[in-house]
N, C-alpha and C positions, 0 to 999 in steps of 0.2 A: 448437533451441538457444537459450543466451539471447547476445546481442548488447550491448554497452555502447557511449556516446558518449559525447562530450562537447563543449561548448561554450564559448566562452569568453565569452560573452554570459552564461553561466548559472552564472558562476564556480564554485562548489563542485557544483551540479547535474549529475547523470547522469541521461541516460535511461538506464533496463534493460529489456529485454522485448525480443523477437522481430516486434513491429508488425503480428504476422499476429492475424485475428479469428477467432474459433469461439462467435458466439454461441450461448451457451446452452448448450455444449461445456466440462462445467468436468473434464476427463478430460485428463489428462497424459501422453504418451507419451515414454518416454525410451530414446533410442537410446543406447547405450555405443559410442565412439569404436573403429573400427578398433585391436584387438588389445588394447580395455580387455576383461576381463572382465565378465561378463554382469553385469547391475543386479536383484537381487533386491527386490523388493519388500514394504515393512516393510508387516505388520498387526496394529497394537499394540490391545488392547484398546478401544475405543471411549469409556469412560467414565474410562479411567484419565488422570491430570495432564501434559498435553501442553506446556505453557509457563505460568509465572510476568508477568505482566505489570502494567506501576504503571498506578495510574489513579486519579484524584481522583472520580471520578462527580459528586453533585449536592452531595457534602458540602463538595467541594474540599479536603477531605485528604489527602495522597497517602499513598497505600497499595499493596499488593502483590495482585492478584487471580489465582488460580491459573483455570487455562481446561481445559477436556476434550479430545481429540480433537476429539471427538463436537460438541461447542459451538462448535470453532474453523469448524469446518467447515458449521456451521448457520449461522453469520453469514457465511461469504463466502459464499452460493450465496442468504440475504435483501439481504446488499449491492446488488445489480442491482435487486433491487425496490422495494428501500427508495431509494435513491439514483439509479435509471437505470443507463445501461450508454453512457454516449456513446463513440462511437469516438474515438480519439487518447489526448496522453498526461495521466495523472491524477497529482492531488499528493496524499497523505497529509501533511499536516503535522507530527504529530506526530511521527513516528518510530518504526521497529516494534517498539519496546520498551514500547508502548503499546498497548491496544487497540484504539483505533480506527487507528494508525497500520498495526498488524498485519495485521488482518481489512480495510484497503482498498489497502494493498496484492497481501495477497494474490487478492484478491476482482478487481483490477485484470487481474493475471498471468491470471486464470482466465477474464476474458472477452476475452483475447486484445490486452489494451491492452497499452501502455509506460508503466512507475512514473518519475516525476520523483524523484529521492533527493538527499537533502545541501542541504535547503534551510535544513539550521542552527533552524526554531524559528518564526525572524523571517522572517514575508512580506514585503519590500520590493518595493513598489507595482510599479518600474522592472524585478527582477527577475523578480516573478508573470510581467509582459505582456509581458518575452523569451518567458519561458517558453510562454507562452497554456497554460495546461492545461484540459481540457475539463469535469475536476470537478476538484474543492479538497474538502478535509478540511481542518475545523479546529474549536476549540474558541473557545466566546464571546471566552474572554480574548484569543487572537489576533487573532479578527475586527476586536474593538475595537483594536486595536491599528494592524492594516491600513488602517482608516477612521480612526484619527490619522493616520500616514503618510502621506494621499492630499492632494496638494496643496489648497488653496482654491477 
């Protein structure tokens, strides 16, 4: 199941995630709730348009990039290799209206971590290190941004 908190250290922040691990387990089991009706399992075509998601790339445009099934799911299961896989909880900054916000969240859920959510955009230095999260997603321009923010 998944589990929600909340902090008031971490003002808007939620963890989401169940905190258990299975590495290298990106297989989901879902139990339906006592006198829910059973969960069928969707299997949409692989290459057909799975989500619409913005994204600047390297033009910094923003634009709308359509994703596959098949694609969304190739990048959460290179996410752990590309990025690691540390245990505890990770932040996607962007938010999963985004691609990279999308794919490391779900790439999170998948190796058994807890998503940090609701950090608004803006990393505030005080807020990150309530938070401690074990990986960070973020794009240059926040970075730069986060190393304004960090005192003298």
């Amino acid at each position: 199941g998944i589990a929600t908190a909340s902090s008031g250290d971490l003002g808007a922040a939620h963890v989401v995630g169940d905190g258990s691990r299975r590495p290298g387990d990106l297989t989901w089991k879902i139990e339906p709730a006592d006198g829910a009706p059973p969960v069928t399992a969707a299997r949409p075509d692989p290459s057909a348009l799975a989500r619409v998601l913005q994204s600047s790339g390297t033009t910094g445009e923003q634009k709308r990039v359509g994703m596959s099934w098949a694609a969304i799911d190739a990048a959460i299961r290179n996410a752990p290799v590309a990025y690691g896989a540390p245990e505890g909880a990770w932040l996607a900054s962007t938010g999963i209206d985004t691609i990279l916000g999308l794919v490391m969240t779900l790439a999170c859920w998948a190796t058994g971590n807890s998503a940090l959510l609701g950090m608004d955009g803006r990393l505030r230095p005080d807020r990150l290190a309530a938070a401690r999260p074990r990986l960070v997603s973020l794009v240059p321009d926040q970075l730069q941004r986060l190393l304004d923010d960090l005192p003298d």
